[in-house]
DSSP file (Angstrom, degrees, kcal/mol; ACC not computed):
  #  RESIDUE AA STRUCTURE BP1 BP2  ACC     N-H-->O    O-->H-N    N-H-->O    O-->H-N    TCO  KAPPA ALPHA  PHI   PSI    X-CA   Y-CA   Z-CA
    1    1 A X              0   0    0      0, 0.0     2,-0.4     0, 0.0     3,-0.1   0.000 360.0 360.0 360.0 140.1  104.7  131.4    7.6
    2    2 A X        -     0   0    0      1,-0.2     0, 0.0     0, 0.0     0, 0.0  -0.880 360.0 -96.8-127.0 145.4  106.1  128.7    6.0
    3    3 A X        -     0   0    0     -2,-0.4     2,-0.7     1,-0.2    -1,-0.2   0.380  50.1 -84.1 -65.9 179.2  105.5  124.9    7.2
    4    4 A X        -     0   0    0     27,-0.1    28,-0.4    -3,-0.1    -1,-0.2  -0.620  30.3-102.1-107.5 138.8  107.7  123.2    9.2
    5    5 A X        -     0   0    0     -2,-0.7    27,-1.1    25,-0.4     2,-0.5   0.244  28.5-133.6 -12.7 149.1  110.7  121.1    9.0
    6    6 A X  E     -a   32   0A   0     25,-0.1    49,-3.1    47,-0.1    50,-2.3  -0.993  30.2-177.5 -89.6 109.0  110.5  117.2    9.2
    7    7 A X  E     -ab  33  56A   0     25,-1.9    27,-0.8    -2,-0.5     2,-0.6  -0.990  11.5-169.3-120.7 130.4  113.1  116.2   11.6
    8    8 A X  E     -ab  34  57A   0     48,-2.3    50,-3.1    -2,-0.3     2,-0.5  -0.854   6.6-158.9-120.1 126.7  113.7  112.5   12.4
    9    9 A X  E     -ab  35  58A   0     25,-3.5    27,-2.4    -2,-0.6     2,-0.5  -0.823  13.4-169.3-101.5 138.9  116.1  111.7   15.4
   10   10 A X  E     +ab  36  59A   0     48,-1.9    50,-1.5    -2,-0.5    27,-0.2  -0.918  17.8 153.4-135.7 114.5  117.3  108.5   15.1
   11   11 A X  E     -a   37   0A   0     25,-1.6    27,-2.2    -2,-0.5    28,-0.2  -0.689  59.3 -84.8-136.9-147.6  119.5  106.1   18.0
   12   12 A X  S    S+     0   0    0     25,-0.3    27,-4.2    -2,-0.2    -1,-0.2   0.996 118.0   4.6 -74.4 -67.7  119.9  102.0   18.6
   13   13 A X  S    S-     0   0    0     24,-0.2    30,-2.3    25,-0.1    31,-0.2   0.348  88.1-122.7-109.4   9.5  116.4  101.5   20.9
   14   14 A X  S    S+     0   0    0     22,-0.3    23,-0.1    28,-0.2    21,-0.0   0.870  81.0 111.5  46.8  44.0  114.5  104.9   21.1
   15   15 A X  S    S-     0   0    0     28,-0.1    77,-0.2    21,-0.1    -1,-0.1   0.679  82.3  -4.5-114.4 -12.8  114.6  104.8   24.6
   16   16 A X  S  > S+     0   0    0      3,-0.1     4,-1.6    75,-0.1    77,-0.4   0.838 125.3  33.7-111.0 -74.1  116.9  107.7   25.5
   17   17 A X  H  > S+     0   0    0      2,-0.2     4,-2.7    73,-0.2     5,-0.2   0.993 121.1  42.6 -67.4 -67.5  118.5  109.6   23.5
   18   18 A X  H  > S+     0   0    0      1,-0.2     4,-2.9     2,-0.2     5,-0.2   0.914 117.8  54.4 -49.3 -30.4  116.1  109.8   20.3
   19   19 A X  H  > S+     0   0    0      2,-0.2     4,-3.9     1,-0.2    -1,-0.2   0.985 108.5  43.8 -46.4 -68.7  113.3  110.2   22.9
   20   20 A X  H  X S+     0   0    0     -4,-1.6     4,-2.1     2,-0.2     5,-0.3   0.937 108.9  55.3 -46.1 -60.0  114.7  112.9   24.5
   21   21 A X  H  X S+     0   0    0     -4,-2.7     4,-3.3    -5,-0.2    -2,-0.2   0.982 113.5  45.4 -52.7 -66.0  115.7  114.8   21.2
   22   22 A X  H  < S+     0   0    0     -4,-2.9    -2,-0.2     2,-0.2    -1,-0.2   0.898 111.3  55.2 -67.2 -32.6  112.0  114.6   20.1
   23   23 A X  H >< S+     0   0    0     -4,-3.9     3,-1.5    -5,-0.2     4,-0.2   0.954 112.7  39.0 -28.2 -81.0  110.8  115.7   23.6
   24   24 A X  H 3< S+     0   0    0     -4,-2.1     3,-0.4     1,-0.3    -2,-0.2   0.755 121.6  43.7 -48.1 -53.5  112.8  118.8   23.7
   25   25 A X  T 3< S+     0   0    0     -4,-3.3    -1,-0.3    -5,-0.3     3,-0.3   0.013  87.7  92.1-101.9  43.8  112.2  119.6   20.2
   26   26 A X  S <  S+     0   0    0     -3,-1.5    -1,-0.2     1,-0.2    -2,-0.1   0.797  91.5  41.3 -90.5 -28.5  108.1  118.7   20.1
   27   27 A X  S    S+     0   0    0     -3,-0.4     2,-0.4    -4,-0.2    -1,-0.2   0.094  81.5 118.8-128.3  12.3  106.7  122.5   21.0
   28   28 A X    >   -     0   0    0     -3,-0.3     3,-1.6     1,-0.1     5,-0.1  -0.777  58.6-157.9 -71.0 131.7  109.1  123.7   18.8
   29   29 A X  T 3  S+     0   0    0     -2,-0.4     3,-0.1     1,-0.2    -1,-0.1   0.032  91.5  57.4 -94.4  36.6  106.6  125.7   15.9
   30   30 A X  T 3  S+     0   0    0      1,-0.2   -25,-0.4   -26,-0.1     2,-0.3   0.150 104.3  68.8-135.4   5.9  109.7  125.4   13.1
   31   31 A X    <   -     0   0    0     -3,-1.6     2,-0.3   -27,-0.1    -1,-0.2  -1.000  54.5-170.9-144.9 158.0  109.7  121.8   13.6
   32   32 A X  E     -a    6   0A   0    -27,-1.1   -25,-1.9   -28,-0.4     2,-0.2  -0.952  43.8-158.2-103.5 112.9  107.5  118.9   12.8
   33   33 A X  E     +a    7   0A   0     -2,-0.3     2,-0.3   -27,-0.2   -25,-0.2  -0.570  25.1 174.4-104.7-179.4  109.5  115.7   15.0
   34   34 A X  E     -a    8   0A   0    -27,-0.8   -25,-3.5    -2,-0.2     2,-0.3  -0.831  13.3-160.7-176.0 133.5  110.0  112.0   15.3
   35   35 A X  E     +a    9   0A   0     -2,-0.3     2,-0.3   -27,-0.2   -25,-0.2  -0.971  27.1 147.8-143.2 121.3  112.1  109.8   17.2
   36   36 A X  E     -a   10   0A   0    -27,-2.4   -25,-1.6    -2,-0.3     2,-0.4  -0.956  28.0-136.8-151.1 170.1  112.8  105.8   15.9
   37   37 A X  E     -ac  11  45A   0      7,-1.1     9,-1.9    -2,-0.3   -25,-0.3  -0.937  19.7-123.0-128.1 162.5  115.5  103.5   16.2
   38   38 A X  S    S+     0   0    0    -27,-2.2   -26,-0.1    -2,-0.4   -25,-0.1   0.743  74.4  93.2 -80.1 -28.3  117.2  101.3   14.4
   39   39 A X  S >  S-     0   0    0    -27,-4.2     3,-2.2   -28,-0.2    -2,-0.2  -0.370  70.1-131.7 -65.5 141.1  116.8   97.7   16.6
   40   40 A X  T 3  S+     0   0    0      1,-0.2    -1,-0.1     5,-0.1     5,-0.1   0.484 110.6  53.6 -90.7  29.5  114.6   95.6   16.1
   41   41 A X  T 3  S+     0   0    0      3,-0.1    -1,-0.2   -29,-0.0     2,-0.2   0.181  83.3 132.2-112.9  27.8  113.8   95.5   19.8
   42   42 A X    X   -     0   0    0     -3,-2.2     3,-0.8   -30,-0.2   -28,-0.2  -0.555  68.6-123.7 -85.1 144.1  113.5   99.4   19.7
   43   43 A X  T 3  S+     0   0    0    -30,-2.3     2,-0.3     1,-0.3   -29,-0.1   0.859 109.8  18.4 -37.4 -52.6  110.3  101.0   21.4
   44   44 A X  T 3  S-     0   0    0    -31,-0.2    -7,-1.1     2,-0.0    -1,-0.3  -0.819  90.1-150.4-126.4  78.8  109.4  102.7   17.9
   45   45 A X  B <   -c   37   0A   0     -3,-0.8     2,-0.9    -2,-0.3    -7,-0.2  -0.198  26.9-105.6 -42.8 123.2  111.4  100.8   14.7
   46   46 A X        -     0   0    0     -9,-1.9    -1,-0.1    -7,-0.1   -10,-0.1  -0.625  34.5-159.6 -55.9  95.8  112.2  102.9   11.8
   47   47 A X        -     0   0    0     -2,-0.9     4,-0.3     1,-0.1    25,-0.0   0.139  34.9-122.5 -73.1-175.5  110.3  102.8    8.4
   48   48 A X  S >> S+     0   0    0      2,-0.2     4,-1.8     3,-0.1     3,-0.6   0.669 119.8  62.6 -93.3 -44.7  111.1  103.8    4.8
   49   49 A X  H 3> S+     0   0    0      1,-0.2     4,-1.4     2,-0.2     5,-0.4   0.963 101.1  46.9 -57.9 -38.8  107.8  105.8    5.6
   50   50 A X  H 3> S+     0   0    0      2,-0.2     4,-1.7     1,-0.2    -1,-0.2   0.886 114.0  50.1 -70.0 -19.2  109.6  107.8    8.4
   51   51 A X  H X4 S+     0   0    0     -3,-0.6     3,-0.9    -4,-0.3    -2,-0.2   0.999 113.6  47.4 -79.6 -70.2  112.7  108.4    5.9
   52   52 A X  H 3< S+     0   0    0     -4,-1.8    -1,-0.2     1,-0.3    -2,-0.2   0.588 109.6  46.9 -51.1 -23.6  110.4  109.5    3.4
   53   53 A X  H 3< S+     0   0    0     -4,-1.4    -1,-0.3    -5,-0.4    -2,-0.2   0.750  96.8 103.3 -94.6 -37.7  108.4  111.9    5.7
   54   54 A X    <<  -     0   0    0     -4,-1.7   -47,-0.2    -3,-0.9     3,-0.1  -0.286  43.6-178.2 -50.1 138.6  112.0  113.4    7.0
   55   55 A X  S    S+     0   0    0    -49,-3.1    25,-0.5     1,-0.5     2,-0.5   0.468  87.1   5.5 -91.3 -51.8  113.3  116.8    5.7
   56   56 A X  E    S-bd   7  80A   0    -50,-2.3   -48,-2.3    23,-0.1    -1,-0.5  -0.894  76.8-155.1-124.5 140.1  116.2  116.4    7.6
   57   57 A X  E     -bd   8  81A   0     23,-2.6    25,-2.3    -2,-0.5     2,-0.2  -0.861   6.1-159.2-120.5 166.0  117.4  113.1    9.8
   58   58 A X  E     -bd   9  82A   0    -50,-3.1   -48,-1.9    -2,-0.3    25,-0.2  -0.683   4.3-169.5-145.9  98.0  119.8  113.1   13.0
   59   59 A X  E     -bd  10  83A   0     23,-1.5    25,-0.8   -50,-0.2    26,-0.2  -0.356  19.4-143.7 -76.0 151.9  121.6  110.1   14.1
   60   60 A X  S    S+     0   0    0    -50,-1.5     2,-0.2    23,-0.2   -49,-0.1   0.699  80.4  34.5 -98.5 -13.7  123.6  110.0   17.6
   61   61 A X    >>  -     0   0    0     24,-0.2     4,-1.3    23,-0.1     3,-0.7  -0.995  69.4-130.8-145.8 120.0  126.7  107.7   16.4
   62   62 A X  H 3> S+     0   0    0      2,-0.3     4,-1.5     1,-0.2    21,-0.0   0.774 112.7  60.5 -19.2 -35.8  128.6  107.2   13.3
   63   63 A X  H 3> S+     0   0    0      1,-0.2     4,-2.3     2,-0.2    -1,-0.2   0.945 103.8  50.5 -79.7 -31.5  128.1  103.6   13.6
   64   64 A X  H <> S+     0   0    0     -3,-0.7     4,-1.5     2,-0.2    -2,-0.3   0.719 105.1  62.4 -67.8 -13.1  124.0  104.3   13.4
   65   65 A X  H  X S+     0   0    0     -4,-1.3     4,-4.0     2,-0.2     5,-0.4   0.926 104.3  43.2 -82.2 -69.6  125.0  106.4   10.2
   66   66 A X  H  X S+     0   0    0     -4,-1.5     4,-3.9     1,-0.3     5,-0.3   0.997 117.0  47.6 -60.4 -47.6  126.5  103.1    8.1
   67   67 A X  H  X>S+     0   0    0     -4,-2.3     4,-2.8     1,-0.2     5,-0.6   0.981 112.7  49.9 -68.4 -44.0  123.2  100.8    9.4
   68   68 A X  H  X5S+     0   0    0     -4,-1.5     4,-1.9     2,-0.2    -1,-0.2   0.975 116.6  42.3 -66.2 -62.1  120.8  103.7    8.3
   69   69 A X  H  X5S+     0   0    0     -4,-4.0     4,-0.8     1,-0.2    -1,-0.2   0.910 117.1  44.9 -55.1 -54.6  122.6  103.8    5.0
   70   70 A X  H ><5S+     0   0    0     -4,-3.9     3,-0.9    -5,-0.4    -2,-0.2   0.972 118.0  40.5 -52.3 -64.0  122.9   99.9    4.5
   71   71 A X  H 3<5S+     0   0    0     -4,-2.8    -2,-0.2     1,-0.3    -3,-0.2   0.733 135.0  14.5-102.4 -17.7  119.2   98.9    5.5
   72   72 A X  H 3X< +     0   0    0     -4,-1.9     4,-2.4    -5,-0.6    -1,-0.3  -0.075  65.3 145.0-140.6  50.2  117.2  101.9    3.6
   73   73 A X  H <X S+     0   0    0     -3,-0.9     4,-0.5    -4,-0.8    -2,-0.1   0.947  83.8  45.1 -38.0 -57.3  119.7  103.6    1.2
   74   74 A X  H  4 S+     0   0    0      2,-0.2     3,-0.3    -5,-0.2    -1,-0.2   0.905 113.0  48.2 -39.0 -55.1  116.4  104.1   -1.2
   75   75 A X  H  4 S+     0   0    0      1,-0.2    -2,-0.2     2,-0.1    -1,-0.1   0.984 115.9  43.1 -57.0 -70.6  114.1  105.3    1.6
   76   76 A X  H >< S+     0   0    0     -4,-2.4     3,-0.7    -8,-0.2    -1,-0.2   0.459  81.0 158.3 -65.3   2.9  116.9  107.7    2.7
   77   77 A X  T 3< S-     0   0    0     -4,-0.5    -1,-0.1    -3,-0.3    -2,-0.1   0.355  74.6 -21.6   6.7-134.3  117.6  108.7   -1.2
   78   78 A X  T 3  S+     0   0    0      2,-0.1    -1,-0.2     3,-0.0    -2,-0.1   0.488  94.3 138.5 -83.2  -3.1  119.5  112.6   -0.8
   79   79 A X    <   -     0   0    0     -3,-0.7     2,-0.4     1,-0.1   -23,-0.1  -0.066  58.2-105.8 -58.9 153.5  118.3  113.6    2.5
   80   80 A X  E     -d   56   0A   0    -25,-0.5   -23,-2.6     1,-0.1     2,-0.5  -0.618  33.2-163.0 -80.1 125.1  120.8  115.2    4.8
   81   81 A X  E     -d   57   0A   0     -2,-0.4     2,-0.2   -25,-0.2   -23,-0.2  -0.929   9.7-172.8 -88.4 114.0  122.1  113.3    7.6
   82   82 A X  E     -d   58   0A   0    -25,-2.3   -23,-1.5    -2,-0.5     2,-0.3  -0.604  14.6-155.8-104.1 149.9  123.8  114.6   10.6
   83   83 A X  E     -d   59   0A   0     -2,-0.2   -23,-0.2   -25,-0.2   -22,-0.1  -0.898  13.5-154.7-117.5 163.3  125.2  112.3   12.9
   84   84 A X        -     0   0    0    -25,-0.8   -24,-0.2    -2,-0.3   -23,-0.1   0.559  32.3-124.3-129.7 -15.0  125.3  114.6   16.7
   85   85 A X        +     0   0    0      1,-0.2   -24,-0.2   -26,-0.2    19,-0.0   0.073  57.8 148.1  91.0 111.5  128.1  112.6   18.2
   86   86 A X        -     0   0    0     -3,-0.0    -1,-0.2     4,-0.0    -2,-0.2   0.174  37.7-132.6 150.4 101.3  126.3  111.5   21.6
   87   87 A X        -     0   0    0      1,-0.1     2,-2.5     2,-0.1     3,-0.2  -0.350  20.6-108.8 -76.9 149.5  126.9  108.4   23.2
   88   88 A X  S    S+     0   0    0      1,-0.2    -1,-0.1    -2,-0.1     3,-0.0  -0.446  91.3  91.5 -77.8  53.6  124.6  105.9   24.5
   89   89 A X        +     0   0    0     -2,-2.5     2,-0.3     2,-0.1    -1,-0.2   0.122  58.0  88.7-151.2  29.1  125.3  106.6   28.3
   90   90 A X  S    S-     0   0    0     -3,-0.2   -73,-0.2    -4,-0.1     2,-0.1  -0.832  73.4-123.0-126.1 175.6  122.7  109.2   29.4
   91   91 A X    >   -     0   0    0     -2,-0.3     3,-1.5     1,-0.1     2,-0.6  -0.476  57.3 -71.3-110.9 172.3  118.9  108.0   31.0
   92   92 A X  T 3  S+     0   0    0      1,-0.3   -75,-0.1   -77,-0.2    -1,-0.1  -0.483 122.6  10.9 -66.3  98.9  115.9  109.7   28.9
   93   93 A X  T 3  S+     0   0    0     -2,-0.6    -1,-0.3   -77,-0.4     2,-0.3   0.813  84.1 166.1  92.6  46.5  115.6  113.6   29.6
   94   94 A X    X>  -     0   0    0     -3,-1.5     4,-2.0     1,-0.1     3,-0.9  -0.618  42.9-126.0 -77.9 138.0  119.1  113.7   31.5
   95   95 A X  H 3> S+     0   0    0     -2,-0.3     4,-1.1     1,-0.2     3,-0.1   0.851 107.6  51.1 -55.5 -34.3  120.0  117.5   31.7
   96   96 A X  H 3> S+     0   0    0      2,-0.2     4,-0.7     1,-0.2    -1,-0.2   0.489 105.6  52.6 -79.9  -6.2  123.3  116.9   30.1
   97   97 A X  H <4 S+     0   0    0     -3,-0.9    -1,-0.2     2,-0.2    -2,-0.2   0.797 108.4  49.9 -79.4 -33.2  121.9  115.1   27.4
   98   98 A X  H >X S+     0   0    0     -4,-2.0     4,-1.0     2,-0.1     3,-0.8   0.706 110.8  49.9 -70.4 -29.2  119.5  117.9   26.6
   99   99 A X  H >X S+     0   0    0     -4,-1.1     4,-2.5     1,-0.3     2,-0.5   0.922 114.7  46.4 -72.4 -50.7  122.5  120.7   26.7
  100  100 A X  H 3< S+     0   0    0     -4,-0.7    -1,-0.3     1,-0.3    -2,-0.1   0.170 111.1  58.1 -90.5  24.0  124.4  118.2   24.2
  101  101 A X  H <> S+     0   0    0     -3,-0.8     4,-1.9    -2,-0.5    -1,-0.3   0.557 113.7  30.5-134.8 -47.0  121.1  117.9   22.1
  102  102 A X  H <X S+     0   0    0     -4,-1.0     4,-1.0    -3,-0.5    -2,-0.2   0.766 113.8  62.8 -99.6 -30.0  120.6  121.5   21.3
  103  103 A X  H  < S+     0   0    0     -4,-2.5    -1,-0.2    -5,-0.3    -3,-0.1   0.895 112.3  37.6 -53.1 -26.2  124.0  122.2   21.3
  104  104 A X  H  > S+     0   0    0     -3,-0.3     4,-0.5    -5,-0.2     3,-0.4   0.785 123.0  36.1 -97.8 -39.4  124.3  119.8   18.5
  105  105 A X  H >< S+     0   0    0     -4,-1.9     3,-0.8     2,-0.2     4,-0.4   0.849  94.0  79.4 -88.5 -37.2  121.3  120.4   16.5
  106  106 A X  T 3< S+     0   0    0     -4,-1.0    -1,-0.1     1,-0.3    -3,-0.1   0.466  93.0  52.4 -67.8 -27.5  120.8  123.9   16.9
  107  107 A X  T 3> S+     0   0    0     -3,-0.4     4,-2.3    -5,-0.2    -1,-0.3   0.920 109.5  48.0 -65.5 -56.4  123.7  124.8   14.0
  108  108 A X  H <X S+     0   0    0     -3,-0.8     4,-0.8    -4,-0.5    -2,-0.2   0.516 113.5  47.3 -88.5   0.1  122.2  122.6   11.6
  109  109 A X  H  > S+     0   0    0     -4,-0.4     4,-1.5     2,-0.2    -1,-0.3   0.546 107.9  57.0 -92.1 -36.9  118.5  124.2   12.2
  110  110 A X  H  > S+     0   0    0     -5,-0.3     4,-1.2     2,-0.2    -2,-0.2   0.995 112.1  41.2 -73.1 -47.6  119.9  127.7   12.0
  111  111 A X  H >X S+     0   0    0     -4,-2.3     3,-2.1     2,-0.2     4,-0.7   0.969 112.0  53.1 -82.8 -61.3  121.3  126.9    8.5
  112  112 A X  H >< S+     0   0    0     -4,-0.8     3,-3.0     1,-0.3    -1,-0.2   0.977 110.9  45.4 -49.3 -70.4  118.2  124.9    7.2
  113  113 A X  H 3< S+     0   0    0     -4,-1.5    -1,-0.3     1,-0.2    -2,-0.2   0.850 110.5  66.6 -49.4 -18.8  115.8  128.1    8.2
  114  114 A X  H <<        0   0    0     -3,-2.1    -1,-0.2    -4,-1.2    -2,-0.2   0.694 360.0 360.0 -56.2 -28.4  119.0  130.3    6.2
  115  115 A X    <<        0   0    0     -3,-3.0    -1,-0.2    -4,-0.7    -2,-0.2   0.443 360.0 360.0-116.5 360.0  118.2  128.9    3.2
């Protein structure tokens, strides 16, 4: 069996969305997860350690994409980032946030285990 993925979910304040995303995908046994955000009033702040420990990162907005890139460009060296598209207007384990969570991730998982 071969170990499992490092996947880091990434939104503004880690209270919702990234939360949720590492919820959902915690008891998966093909993934290792993490959930941080990029404010610095977020519950759990991102490090260069968590970019360095990521196989694979997932951002929820385009706009979080450019700040990840500006403030740890180094950290994040060639890892793949997908940004999922998911706006910052559902509460922490909302059912439609979890449908738009796996809907979104679930491609880019299938093709990582492909290769």
């Amino acid at each position: 069996m071969s170990s499992p993925t490092n996947v880091l979910f990434v939104c503004s304040k880690n209270l919702w969305r990234s939360p949720t995303a590492e919820r959902v995908y915690c008891n998966d046994p093909r993934l290792a997860v993490r959930s941080r955000g990029l404010s610095p009033k977020a519950a759990r702040r991102i490090s260069p350690n968590d970019l360095h420990w990521a196989d694979v990162v997932f951002v929820m907005e385009y706009e979080q994409l450019a700040k990840l890139r500006s403030l740890y460009r180094s950290a994040l060296g060639k890892r793949p980032v997908h940004v999922l598209e998911i706006p910052d207007k559902y509460q922490f384990m909302d059912p439609r946030l979890i449908e738009l969570i796996q809907e979104r991730v679930e491609p880019f998982l299938n093709e990582c285990s492909a290769q």
